[in-house]
VMD Tcl script that draws the C-alpha trace (Angstrom):
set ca {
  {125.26 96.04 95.05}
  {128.45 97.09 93.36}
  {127.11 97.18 89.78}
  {128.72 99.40 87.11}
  {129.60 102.83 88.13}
  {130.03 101.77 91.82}
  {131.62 98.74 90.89}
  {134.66 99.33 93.77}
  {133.77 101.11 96.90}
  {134.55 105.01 96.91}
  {135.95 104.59 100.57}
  {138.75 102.20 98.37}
  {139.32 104.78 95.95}
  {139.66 107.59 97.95}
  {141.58 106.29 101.17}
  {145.50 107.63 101.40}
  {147.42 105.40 99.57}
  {144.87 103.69 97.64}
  {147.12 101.61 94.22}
  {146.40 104.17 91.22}
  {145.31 100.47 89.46}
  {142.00 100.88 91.16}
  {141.02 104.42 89.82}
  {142.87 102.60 85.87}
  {140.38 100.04 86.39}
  {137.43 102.56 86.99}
  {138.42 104.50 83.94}
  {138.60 101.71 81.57}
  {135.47 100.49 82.89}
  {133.69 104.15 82.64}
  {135.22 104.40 79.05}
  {134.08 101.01 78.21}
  {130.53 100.99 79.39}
  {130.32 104.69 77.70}
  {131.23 102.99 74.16}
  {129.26 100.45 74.84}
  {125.93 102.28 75.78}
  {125.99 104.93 73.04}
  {128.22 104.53 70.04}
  {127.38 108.20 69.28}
  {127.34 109.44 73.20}
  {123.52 111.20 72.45}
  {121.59 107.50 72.06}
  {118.82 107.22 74.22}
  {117.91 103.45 75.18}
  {114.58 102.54 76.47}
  {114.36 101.12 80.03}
  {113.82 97.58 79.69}
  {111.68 95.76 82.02}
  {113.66 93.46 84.37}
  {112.09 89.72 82.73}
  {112.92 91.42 78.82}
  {116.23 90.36 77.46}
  {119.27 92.05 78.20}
  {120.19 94.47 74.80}
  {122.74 93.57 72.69}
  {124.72 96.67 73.32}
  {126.68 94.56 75.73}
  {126.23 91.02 74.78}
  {128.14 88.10 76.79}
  {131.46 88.12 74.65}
  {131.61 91.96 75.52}
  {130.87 91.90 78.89}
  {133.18 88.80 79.96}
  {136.31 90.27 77.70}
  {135.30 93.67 79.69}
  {135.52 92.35 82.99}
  {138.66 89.87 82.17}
  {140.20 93.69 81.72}
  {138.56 94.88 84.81}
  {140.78 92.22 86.83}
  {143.88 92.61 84.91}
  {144.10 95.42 86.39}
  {143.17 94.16 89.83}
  {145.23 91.10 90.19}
  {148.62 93.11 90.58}
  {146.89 95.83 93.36}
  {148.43 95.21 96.74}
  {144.86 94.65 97.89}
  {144.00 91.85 95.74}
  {144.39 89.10 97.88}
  {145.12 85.19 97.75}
  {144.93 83.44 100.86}
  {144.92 79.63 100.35}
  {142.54 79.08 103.54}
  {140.05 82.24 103.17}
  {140.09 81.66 99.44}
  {138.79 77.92 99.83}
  {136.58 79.05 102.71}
  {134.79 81.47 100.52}
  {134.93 78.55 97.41}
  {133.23 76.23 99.61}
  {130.31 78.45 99.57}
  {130.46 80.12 96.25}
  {130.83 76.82 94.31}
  {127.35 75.29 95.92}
  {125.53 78.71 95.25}
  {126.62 78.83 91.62}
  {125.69 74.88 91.05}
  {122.15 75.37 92.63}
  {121.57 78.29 90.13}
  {122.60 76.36 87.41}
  {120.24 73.45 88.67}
  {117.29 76.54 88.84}
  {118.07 77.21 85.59}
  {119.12 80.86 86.35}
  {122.55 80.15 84.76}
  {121.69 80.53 80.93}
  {123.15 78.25 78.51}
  {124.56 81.60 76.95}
  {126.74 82.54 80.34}
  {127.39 79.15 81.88}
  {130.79 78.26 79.91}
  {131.89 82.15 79.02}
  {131.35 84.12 82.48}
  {134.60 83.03 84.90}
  {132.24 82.25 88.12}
  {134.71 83.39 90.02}
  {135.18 85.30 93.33}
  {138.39 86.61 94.93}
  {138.96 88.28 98.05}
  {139.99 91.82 98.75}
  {142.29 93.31 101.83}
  {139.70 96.10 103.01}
  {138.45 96.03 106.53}
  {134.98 97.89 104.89}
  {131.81 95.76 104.94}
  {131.43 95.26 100.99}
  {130.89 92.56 98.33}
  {130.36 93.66 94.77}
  {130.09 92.80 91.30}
  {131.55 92.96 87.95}
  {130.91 92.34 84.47}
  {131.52 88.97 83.21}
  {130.96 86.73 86.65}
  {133.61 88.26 88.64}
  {132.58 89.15 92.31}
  {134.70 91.08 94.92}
  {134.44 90.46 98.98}
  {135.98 92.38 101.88}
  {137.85 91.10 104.24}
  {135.68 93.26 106.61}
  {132.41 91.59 105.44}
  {133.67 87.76 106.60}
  {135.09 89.42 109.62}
  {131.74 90.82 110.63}
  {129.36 87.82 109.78}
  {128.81 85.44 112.41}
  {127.94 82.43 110.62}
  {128.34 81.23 106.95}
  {124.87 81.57 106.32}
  {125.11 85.77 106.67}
  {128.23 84.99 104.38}
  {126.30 82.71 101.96}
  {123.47 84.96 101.58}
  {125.11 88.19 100.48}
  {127.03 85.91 98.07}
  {124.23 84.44 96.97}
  {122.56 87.93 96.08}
  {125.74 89.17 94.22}
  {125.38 85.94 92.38}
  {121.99 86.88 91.56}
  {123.35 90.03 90.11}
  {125.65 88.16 87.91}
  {123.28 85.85 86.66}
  {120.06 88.15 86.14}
  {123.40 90.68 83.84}
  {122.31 93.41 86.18}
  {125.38 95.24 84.95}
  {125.09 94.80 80.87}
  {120.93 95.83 82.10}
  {122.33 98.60 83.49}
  {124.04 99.87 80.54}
  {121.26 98.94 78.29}
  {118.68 100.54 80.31}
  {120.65 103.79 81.50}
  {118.88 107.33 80.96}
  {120.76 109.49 78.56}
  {121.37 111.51 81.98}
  {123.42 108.93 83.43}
  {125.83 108.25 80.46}
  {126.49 112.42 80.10}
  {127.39 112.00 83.96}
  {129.65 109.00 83.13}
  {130.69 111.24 80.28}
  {131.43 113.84 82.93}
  {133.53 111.45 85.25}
  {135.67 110.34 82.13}
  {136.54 114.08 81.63}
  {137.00 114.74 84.84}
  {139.67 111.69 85.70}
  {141.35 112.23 82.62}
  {141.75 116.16 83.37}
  {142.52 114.95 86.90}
  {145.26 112.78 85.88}
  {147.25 115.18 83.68}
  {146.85 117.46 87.12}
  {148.26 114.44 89.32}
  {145.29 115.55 91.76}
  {143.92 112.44 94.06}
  {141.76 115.33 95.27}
  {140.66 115.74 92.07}
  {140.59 112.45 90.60}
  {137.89 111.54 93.66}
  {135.98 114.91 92.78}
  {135.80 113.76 89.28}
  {134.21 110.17 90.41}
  {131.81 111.28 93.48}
  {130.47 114.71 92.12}
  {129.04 113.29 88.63}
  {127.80 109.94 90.28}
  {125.79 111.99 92.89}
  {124.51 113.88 90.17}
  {123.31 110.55 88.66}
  {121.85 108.85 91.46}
  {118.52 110.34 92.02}
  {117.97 109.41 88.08}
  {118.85 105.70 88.49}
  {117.55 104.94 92.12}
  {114.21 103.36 91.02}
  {115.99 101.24 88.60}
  {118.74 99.72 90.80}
  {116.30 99.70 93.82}
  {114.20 97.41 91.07}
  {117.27 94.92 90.57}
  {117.99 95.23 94.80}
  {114.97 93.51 94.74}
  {114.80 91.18 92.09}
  {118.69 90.01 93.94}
  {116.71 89.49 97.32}
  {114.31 87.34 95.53}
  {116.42 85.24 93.13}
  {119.40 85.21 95.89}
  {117.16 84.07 98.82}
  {115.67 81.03 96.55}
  {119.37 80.31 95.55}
  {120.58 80.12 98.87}
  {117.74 77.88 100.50}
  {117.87 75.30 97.64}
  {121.71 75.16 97.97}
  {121.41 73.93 101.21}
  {122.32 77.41 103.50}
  {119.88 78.42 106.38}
  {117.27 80.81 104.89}
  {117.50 82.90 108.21}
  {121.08 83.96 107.17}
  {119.44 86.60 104.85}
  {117.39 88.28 107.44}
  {119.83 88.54 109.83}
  {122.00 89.84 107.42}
  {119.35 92.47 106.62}
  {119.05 93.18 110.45}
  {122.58 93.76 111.59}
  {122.31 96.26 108.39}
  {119.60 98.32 109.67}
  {121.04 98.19 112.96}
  {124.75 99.26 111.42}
  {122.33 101.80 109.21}
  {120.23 103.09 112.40}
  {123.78 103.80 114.20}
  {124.74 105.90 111.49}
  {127.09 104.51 108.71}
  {130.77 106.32 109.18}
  {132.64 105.15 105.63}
  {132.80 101.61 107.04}
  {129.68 99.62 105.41}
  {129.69 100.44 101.53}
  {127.26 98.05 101.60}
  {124.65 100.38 102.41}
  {125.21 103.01 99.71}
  {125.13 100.22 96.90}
  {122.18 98.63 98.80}
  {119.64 100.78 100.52}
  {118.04 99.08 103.24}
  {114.39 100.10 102.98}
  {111.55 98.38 105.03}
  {109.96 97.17 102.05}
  {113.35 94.85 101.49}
  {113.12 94.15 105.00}
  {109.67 92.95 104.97}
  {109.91 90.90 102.16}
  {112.88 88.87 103.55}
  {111.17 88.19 106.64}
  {107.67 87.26 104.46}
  {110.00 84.63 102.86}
  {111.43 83.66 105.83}
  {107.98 83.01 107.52}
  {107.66 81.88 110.80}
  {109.12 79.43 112.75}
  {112.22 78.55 110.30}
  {115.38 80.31 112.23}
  {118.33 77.50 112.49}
  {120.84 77.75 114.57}
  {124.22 78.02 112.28}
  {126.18 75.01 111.94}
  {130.23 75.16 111.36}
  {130.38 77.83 114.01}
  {133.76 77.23 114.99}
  {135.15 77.25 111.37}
  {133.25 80.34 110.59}
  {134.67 81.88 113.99}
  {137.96 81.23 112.79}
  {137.75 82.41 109.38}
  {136.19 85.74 110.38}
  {139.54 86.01 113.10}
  {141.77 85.22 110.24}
  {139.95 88.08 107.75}
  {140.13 90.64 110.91}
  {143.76 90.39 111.28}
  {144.30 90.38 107.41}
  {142.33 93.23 106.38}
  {144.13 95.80 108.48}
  {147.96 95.33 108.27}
  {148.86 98.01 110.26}
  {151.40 97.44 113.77}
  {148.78 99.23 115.78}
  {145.87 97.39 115.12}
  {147.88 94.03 115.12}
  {148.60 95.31 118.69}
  {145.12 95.03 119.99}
  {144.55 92.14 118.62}
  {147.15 90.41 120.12}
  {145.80 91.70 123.54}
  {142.50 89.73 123.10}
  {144.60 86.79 124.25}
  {144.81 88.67 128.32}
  {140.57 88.02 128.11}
  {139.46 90.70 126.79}
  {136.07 90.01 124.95}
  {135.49 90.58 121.82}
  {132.19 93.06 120.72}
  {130.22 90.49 119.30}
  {126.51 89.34 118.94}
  {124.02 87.57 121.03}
  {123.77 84.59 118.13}
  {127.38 83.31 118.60}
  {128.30 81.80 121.88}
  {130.73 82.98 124.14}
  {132.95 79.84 123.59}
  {133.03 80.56 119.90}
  {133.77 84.11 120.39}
  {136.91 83.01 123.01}
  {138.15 80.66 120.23}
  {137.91 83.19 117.73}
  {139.75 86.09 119.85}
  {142.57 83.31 120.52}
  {143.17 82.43 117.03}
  {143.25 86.40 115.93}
  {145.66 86.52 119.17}
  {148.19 84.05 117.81}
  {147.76 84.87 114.11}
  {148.65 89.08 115.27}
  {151.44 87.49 117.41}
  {152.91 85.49 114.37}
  {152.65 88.99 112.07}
  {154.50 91.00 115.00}
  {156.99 87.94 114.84}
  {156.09 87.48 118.93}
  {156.74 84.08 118.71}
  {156.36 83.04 122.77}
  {152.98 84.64 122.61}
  {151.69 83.35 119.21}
  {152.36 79.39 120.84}
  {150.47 80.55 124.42}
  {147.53 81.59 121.99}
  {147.47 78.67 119.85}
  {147.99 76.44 122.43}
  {144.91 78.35 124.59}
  {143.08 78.00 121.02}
  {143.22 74.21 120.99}
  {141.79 73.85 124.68}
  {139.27 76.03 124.04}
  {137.93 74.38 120.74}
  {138.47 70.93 122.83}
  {135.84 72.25 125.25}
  {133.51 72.63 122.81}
  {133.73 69.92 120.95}
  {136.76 69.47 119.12}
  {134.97 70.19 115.35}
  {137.48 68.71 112.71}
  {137.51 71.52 110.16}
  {138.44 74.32 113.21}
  {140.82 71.62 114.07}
  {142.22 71.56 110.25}
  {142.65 75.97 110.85}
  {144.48 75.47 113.90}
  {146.86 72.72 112.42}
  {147.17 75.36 109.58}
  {147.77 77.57 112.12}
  {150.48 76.14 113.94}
  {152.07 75.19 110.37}
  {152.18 79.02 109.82}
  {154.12 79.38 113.33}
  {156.79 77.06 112.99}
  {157.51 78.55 109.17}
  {157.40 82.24 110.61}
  {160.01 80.57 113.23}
  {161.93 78.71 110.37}
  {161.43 75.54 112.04}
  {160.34 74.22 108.66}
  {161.37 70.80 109.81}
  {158.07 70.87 112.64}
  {155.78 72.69 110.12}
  {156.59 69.64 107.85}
  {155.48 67.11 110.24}
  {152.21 68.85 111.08}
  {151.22 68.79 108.01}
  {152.21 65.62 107.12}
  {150.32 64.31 110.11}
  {146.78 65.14 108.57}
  {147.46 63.29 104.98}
  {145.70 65.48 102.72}
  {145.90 66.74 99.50}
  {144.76 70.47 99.46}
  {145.83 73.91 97.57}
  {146.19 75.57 100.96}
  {148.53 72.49 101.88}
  {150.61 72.33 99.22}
  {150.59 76.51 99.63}
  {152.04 75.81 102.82}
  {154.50 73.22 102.09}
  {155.76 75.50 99.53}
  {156.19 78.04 102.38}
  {158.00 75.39 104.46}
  {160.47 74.81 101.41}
  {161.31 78.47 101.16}
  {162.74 78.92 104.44}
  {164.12 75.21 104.66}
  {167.94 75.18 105.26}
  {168.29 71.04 105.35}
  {169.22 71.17 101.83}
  {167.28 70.80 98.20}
  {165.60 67.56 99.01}
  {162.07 69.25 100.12}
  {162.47 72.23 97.92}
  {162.71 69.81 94.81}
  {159.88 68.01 96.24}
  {157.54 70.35 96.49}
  {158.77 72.07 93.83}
  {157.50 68.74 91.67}
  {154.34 69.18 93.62}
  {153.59 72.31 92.35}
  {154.94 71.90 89.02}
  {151.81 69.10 88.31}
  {149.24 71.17 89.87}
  {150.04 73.93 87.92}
  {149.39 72.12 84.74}
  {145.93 71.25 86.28}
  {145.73 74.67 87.25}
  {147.27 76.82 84.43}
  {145.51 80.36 86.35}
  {146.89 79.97 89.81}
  {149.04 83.03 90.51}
  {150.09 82.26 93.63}
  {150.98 78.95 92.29}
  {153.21 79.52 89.49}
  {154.54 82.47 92.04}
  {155.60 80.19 94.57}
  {157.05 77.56 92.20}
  {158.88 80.72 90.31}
  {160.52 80.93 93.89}
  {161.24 77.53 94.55}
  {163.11 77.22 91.17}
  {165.22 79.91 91.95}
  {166.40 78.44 95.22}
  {167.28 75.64 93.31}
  {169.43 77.30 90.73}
  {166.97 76.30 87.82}
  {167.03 79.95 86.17}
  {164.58 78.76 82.97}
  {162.32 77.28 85.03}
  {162.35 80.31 87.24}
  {161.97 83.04 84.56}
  {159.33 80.65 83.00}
  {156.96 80.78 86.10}
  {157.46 83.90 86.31}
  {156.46 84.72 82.75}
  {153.21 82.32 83.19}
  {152.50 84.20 86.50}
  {152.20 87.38 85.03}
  {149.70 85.53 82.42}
  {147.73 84.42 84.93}
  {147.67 88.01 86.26}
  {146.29 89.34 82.95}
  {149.49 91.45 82.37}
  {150.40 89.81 78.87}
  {153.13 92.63 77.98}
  {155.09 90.95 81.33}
  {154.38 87.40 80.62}
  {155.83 88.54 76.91}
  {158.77 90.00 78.42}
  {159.54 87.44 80.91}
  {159.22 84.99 78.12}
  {161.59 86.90 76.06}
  {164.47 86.93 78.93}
  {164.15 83.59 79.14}
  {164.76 83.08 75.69}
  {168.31 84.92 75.70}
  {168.83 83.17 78.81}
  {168.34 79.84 76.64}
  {170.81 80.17 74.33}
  {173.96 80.07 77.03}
  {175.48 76.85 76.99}
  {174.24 74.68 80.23}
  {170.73 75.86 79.25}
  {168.04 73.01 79.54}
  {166.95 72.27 75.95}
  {163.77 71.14 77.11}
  {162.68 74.12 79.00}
  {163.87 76.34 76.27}
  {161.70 74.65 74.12}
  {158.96 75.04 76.41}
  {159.66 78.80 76.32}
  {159.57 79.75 72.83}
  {156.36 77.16 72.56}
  {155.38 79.64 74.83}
  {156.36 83.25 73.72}
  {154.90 82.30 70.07}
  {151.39 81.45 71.75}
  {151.84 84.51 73.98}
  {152.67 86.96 70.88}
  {150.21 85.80 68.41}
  {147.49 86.58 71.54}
  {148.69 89.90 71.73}
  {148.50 90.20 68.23}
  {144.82 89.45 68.12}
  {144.49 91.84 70.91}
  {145.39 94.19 68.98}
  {143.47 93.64 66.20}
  {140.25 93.70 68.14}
  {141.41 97.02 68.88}
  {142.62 98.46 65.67}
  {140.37 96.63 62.73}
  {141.28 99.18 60.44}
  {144.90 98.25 60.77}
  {147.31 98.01 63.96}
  {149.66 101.39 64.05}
  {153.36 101.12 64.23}
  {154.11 101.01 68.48}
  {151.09 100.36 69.08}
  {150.78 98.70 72.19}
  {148.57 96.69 75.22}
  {147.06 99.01 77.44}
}
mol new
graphics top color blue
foreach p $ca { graphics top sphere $p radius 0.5 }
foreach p [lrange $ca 0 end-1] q [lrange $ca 1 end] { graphics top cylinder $p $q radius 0.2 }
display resetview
């Protein structure tokens, strides 16, 4: 799919509006895999067959340390997003696919401890997944929103996996023509010359016009990997336990979505040309005889109503959705049941209602939601969303008092419950009692879980509300770490340390801090070493 020079969708990049981090990241990336191909620009590297071993022009180090840059400069985009419940929706399937492929042995020894393994979720109503170097892997919002089971989901993430694990991308470099790195060359002039200009028009000529120039050179090749993804993707996702049929009715509602002409809305099909070869080998692996019928449907239902109100946060469309509360059906396929497509059109309903803060109407929907999902069948994770659900009503209402006790009501121990509870204590006006609580909460989890932005965000929040300014500053300097952005987490770090020397400053946390700001300075020192081994200039600085 997304794999080195189309490693973000160009209907992201060139949309009004689009965060300038996205076209940063493309640069560096561009710039990167430029260096990394041809030291001299003029090399020419000999295609390597897909079973030969990946060149050494990008080895693992490299490629990891090049996408952990990739998604610093992702994390802070508006579009990067971290929703506790999609988030562990899409975990819940990435985590078994990446397991079984380290069970197949298609996780090398060499990647399994120093890719990340990680996928994140991005606010864009396109149909796209992609990937990036070092184990990253990007999904739309509009992809979940589209699927109708998690099996379609599973088996797109199960081929971008296969990308990841077969280093399509560091193949890629190795194996490009000398043609495709003088068009890279080309789109690294052309955005630089673009940004002294302040042209978006021009900064999107500069990325589409040498990439089309490229394509025709490196179709065979990254049809070649399309293929080898199908293969090692499809025998991923059976052994992991996912319906098999998932894949070829993921292929179908493609060629359908390809057959009805594609407008800008499935990126998908640029980075992954549905031909009827592809086609015909998914259904030859399929066979005959082996379609299930999707299990989890109401879950699913409900996380694809939750990713179509997210991925489009705009009044009008928020508008319609509410109205699919009046009846109105929604257009969907002949493999999910009407029942499931009612509970799904309810739950987008109330969810629309909560963002337009019509609170009457969000409880009539939610309330309609729970019938409905009674009717057929009352499954306990859709029944864990709508709790969720009305949790996220009654903090929108700032009734954190009734959020409180429908959480409490389920016992469990979660990151999108303690997410929530955090909420809960934001807008609770009872006093410090729950705040401090949950402020505790978060406080051990984060030392569990020293990368959780949203985390250390929250818990930055809570510490402010209750007048702990060190502990505030402190999450909000390890927040920014998380995020990749060491020159804030430095900075951060460093305010807290004036604030530390006032008088009724906790010794303790001050301690913590310059523990903190030492670790956090000699890393940036190394940084810069790596960059300058001849000797770091005077100002020189992080990128």
């Amino acid at each position: 799919m997304m794999i080195l020079k189309n490693k973000l969708s160009l209907a992201s990049l060139s949309r009004p509006g689009a965060a300038p981090r996205w076209r940063r990241s493309l640069l560096a990336l561009a710039a990167c895999c430029l260096l990394a191909s041809s030291p001299a620009g003029q090399a020419q590297v000999a295609l390597p067959a897909l079973g030969d071993s990946v060149s050494q022009d990008l080895d693992v180090g490299a490629e990891r340390n090049l996408g952990d840059q990739v998604m610093g400069q992702i994390r802070p985009d508006p579009d990067y997003l971290d929703d506790p419940l999609l988030q562990e929706y899409l975990l819940g399937i990435w985590n078994p696919l990446v397991t079984t492929a380290k069970l197949l042995g298609h996780i090398s020894d060499e990647t399994v401890d120093r890719f990340a393994w990680e996928i994140f979720l991005v606010r864009d109503r396109s149909v796209n997944a992609f990937a990036l170097p070092g184990g990253f892997v990007g999904v739309h919002l509009g992809l979940i929103a589209m699927t109708h089971s998690r099996d379609e989901l599973a088996s797109v993430l199960a081929h971008e996996l296969s990308h990841v694990t077969q280093r399509h991308i560091a193949r890629r470099i190795a194996g490009d023509s000398r043609n495709s790195m003088l068009a890279m060359a080309a789109m690294l002039a052309g955005l630089i010359a673009a940004s002294r200009s302040g042209s978006i028009d021009a900064a999107n000529a500069a990325i589409v016009g040498p990439q089309a120039l490229a394509a025709q050179a490196s179709l065979n090749f990254s049809r070649d990997m399309e293929r080898e993804a199908d293969r090692v993707g499809f025998n991923v996702l059976s052994e992991a336990g996912f319906a098999p049929s998932g894949m070829f009715s993921m292929f179908e509602k493609m060629e359908q979505a390809h057959h009805l002409m594609d407008s800008g809305s499935y990126p998908y099909l640029r980075t992954h040309p549905l031909t009827s070869e592809r086609i015909g080998d998914a259904r030859t692996r399929l066979g005959t005889g082996e379609f299930q019928r999707p299990i989890n449907q109401a879950e699913h239902a409900l996380m694809a109503a939750r990713s179509r109100v997210l991925m489009d946060p705009r009044a009008e469309i928020w508008t319609q959705l509410q109205n699919l509360d009046a009846g109105a059906r929604e257009p969907r396929g002949p493999t999910v049941g009407r029942g499931f497509e009612q509970l799904s059109a309810r739950y987008a309903s109330c969810l629309a209602s909560i963002k337009m803060r019509d609170f009457p109407r969000a409880a009539r929907a939610l309330a309609s939601a729970e019938q409905q999902l009674q009717v057929l069948g009352n499954d306990p994770k859709a029944a864990r969303l709508l709790r969720f659900l009305r949790a996220e009503l009654a903090q929108a209402q700032g009734q954190s008092a009734d959020g409180f006790a429908v959480l409490a009501s389920a016992k469990e121990k979660s990151r999108p419950q303690l997410m929530e509870r955090s909420q809960l204590a934001l807008v609770d006006k009872s006093g410090p009692a729950s705040a401090r609580e949950v402020a505790d909460e978060l406080q051990t989890w984060v030392s569990l879980n020293p990368k959780d932005v949203l985390a250390w965000t929250q818990l930055g929040l809570l510490w402010e509300k209750l007048a702990q300014p060190l502990r505030a500053v402190r999450a909000q300097g390890e927040a920014r770490y998380a995020m990749g952005d060491l020159r804030g987490a430095i900075d951060r770090m460093r305010s807290g340390l004036r604030q530390s020397r006032e008088r009724d400053a906790d010794p303790v946390e001050a301690s913590v801090i310059d523990a903190r700001l030492r670790t956090m300075l000699y890393e940036r020192r190394q940084r810069l070493s790596d960059m300058y081994p001849r000797g770091i200039p005077p100002g020189a600085e992080l990128p």
